[in-house]
C-alpha positions in Angstrom: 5.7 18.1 -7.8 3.2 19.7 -5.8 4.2 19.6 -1.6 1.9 18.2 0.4 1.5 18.6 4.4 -0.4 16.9 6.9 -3.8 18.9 7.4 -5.1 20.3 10.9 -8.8 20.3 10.3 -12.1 19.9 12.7 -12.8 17.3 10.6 -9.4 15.4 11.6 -11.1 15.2 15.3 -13.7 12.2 13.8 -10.3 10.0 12.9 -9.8 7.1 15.9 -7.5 4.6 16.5 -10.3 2.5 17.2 -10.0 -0.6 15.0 -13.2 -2.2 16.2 -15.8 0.7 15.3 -17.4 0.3 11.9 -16.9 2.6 9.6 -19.3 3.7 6.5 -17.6 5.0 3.7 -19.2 5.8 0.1 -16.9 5.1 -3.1 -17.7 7.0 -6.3 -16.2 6.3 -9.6 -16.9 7.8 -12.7 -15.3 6.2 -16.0 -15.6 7.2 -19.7 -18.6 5.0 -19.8 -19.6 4.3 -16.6 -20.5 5.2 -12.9 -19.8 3.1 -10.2 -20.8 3.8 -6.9 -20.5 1.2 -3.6 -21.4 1.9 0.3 -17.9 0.0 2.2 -18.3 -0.9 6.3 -14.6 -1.3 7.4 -13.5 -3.8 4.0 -16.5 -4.7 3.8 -19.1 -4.2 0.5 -23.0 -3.8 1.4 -23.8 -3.1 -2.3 -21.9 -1.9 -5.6 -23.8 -0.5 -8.4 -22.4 0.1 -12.0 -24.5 2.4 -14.3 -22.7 1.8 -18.0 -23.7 5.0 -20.5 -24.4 5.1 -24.3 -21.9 6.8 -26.7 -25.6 8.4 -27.8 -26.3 9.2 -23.7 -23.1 11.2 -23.5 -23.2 12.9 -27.2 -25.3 15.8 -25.9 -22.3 16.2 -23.6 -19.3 18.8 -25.4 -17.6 18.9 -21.7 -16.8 16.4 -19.1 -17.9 19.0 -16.8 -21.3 19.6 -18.3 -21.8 15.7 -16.8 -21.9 16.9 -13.7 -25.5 17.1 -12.6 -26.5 14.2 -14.8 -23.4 11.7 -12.6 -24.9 13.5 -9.8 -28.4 12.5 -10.4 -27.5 9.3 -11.0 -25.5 8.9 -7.8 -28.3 10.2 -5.9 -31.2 8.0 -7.7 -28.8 4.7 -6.8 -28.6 5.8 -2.9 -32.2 6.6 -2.9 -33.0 3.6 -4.2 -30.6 1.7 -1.6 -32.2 3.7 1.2 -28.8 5.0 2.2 -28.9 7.6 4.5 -25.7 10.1 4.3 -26.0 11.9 7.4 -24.6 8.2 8.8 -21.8 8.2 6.3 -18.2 8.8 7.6 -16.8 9.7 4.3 -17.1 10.0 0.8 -14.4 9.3 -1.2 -14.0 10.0 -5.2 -11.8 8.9 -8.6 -9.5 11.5 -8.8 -8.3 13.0 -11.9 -5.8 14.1 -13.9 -4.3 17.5 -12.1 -0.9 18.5 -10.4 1.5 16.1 -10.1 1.3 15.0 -5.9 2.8 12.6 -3.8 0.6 9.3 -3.4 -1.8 8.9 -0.4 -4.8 9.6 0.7 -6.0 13.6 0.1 -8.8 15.8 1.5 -10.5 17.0 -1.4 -10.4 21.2 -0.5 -11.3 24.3 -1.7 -7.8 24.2 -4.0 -8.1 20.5 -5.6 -11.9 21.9 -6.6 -10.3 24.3 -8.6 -8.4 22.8 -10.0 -9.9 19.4 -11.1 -12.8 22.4 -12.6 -9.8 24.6 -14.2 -6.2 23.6 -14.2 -6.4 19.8 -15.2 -3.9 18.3 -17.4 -6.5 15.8 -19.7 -10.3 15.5 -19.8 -11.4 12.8 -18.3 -14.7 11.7 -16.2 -12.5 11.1 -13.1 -12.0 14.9 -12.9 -15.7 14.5 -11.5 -15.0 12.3 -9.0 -13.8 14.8 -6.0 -16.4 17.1 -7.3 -19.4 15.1 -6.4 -17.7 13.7 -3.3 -17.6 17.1 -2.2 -21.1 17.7 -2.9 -22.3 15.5 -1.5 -20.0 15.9 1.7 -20.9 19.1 2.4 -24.3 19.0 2.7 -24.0 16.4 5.1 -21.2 17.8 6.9 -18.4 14.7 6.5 -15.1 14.7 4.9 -14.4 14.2 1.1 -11.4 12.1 0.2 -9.4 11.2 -2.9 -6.7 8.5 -3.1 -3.9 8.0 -5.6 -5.3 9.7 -8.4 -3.5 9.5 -12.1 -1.1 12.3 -11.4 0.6 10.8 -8.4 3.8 11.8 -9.3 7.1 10.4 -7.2 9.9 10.0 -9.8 13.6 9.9 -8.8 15.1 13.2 -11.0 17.1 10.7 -13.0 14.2 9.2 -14.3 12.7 12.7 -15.4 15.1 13.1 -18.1 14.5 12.4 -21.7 16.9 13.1 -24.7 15.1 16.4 -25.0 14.9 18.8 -22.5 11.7 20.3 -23.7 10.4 16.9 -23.1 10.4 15.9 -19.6 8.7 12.4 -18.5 5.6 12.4 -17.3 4.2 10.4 -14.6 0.6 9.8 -15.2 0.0 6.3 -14.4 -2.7 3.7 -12.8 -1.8 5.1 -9.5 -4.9 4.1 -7.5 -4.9 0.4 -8.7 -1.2 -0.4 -8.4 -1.1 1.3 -5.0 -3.6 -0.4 -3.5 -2.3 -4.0 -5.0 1.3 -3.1 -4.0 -0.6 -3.0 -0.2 -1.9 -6.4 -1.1 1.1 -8.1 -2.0 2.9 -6.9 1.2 -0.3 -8.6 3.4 0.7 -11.6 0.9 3.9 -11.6 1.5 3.5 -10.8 5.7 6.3 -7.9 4.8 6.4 -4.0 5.3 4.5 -2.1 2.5 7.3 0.6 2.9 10.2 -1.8 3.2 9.2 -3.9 -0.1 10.9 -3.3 -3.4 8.5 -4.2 -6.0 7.7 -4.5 -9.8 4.2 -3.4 -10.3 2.4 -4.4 -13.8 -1.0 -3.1 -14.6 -2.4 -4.9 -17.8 -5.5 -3.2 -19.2 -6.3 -1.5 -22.1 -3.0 0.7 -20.9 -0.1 -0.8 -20.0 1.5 0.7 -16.8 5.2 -1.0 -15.7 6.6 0.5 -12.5 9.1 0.4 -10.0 8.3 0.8 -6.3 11.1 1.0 -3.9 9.6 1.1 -0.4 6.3 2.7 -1.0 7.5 4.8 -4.0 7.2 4.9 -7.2 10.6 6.3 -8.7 10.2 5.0 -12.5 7.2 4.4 -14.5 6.4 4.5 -17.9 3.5 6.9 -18.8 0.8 4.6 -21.2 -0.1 7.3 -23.6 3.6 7.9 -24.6 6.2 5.1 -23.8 5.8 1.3 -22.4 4.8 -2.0 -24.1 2.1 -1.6 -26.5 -1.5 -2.9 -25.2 -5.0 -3.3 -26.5 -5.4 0.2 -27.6 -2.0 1.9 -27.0 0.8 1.8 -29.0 3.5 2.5 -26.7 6.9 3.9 -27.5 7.5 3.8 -31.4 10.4 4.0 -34.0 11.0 7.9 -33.7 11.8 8.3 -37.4 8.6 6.1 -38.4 6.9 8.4 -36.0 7.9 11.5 -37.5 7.5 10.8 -41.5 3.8 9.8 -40.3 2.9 12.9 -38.7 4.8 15.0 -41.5 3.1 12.8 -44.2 -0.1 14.7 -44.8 -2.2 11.4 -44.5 -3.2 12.0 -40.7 -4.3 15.3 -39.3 -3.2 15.8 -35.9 -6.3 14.3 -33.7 -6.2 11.7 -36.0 -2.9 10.6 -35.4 -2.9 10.9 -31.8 -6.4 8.5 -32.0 -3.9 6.3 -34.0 -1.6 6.1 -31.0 -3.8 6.6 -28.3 -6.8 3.7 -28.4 -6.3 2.5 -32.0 -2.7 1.2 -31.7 -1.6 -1.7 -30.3 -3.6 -5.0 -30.7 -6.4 -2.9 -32.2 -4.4 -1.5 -35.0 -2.8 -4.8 -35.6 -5.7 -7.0 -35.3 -8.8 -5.0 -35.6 -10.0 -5.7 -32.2 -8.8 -4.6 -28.5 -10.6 -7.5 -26.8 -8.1 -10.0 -25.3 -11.0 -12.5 -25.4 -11.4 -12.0 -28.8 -8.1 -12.4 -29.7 -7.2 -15.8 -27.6 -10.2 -17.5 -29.2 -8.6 -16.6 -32.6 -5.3 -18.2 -31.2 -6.9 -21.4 -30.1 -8.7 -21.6 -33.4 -4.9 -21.3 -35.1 -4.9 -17.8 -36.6 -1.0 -17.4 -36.5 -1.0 -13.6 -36.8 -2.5 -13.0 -33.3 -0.7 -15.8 -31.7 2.8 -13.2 -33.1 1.0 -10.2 -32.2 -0.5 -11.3 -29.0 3.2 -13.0 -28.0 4.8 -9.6 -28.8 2.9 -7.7 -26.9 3.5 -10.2 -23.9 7.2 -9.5 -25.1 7.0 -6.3 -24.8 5.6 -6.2 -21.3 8.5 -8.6 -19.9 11.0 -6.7 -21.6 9.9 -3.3 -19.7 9.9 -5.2 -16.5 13.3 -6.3 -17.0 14.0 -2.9 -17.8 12.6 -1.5 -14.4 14.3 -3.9 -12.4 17.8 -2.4 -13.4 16.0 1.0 -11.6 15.7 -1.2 -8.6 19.1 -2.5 -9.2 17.9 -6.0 -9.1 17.0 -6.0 -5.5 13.4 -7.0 -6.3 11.0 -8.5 -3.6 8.3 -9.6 -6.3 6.2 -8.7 -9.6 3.3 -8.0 -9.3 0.8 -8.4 -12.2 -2.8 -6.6 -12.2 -5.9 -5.3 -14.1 -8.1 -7.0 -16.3 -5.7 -8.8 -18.5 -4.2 -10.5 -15.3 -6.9 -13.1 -16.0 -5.3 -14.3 -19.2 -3.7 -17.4 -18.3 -1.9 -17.0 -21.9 -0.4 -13.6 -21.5 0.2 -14.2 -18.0 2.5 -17.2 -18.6 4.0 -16.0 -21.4 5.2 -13.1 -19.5 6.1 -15.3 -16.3 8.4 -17.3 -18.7 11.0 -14.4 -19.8 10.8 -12.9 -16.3 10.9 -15.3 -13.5 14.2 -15.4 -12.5 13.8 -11.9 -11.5 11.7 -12.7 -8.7 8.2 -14.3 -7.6 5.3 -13.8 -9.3 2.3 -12.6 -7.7 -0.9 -12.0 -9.9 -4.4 -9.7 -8.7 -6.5 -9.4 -11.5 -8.6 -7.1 -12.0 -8.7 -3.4 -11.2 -11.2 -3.2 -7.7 -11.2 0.5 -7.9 -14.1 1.0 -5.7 -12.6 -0.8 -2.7 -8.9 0.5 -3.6 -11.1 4.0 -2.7 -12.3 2.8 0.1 -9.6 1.1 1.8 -7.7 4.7 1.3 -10.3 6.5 3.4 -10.6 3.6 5.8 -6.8 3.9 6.6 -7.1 7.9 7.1 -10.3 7.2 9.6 -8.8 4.8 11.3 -5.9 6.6 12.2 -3.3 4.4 10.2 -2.1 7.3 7.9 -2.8 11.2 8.0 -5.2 12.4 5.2 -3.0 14.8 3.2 -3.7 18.4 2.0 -3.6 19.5 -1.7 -1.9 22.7 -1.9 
């Protein structure tokens, strides 16, 4: 894991302790088929903008980084048309992406993280471009440029590293920012110490994400792409024999098997569809096949909680169940049923990753915590 220390920088000399003064922040977000912006005082929104983009929009694109000066165009066309005026920003803060594993928290996007979220990145993905345009933008209007809990937070215990092959370490990669910033939630829930909580965090989206968080870290978590429940469009850890024979088998070359695994598994490759919606409706109109699926997967995600309480040795303080199928009254209960006696239940749907950004940089300007330095 990458080391982190506590930065010294001019810019550090704009943090205060003042709780009272308002703070402007900007929040950029760049998805696989989106960009979100918003403009944060303190907690609060004064606008949020989503731009959603074409498959055929993005087709001229071979690169995530050849989107860069068409995201950044259409960052700047949005705060144009908001009349936002930068030079009264106090930060910008970006989706980071997938690069060196690093402690969670709150990071100054430097010369080195630029680098590296251009060069040395461990998937493609549009959140690479996140810190990039945050620093842009930052630097011509001389203000920091944050990142918080990106995908590659990695704080694993070195038991939980260890795999039945050596050559095959786990990997945390995870929905760091979102489960972070819910874990924070919970705690103000439960009037309680974010770093004294022990915690089962559950992020349900098209990714499953199940974690254990024993006072502020997360020592075990199961990476979506390769173990975990099955979801939507993953298909989670699989029958390693089965696995094998398929990829030997000459059917499936290697990208397709991976897109087999990796968005057309779970409920998709069982029922055609990875919308939730979609499925529930069938349910209620009888189809008996995605009542199984649809409880299995539910199965699936309390069985990995149960699991991850044994990594907090059963001293559990609450579950906490996220993201956007945390709506589904269905799933939700189904999964409340087999795991309850664990602990209490607390449910945020949704993924608010533009205000988990923004509460990140709000805590390093308001002196709470010290922004960290990517090395």
């Amino acid at each position: 894991m990458i080391k982190t220390r506590i930065i010294n920088h001019n810019i550090q000399e704009r943090v205060t302790n003042n709780m009272n003064k308002i703070y402007s922040i900007l929040a950029i977000n760049p998805g696989s088929t989106s960009t979100k912006i918003a403009v944060y005082h303190n907690e609060n929104c004064a606008f949020e903008e989503v731009i959603r983009h074409s498959s055929q929009e993005l087709a001229c694109f071979d690169k995530i980084h050849e989107q860069y000066d068409y995201r950044s165009e259409i960052i700047e066309n949005i705060l144009a048309r908001y009349n936002v005026n930068l030079d009264k920003l106090d930060a910008i803060v970006g989706r980071g992406g997938p690069i060196k594993p690093i402690e969670s928290g709150t990071y100054l996007v430097n010369n080195k993280m630029c680098k590296d979220l251009r060069e040395d990145y461990r998937a493609e993905h549009a959140s690479l471009l996140g810190g990039l345009i945050a620093r842009k933008l930052a630097d011509e209007h001389n203000i920091p440029a944050y990142t918080v809990d990106p995908v590659c937070v990695d704080e694993l215990e070195p038991v939980a590293r260890i795999s039945g092959l050596p050559e095959l370490p786990r990997i945390s990669l995870f929905h760091a920012l979102n489960l972070k910033a819910v874990a924070r939630r919970a705690a103000a829930t439960m009037n309680k110490d974010y770093q004294k909580l022990n915690l089962l965090l559950v992020h349900l989206g098209g990714g499953i994400t199940v974690g254990a968080q024993k006072e502020g870290r997360m020592i075990d978590v199961n990476n979506a792409n390769d173990s975990g429940p099955f979801s939507p469009e993953r298909a989670g850890v699989l029958p390693i024999t089965g696995l094998i024979q398929l990829c030997y088998s000459g059917k499936l070359s290697y990208q397709q098997t991976k897109k087999r695994a990796i968005g057309g598994g779970g409920l998709m490759a069982h029922l055609g569809t990875s919308d939730a919606r979609e499925v529930e409706a069938r349910i209620n109109a009888g189809d008996e096949q995605a009542k199984l699926i649809y409880q299995a997967m539910a199965y699936n995600i309390a069985k990995e909680i149960g699991a991850m309480a044994t990594v907090l040795e059963g001293e559990v303080d609450a579950i906490v169940l996220t993201g956007g199928l945390a709506y589904s009254n269905m799933l939700v209960n189904w999964i409340r049923n087999r795991v309850a006696f664990i602990a209490q239940i607390l449910v945020f749907p949704g993924e608010d990753e533009l205000r988990s950004l923004a509460e990140g940089a709000l805590r390093v300007l308001r002196g709470e915590e010290a922004a960290k330095d990517y090395q």
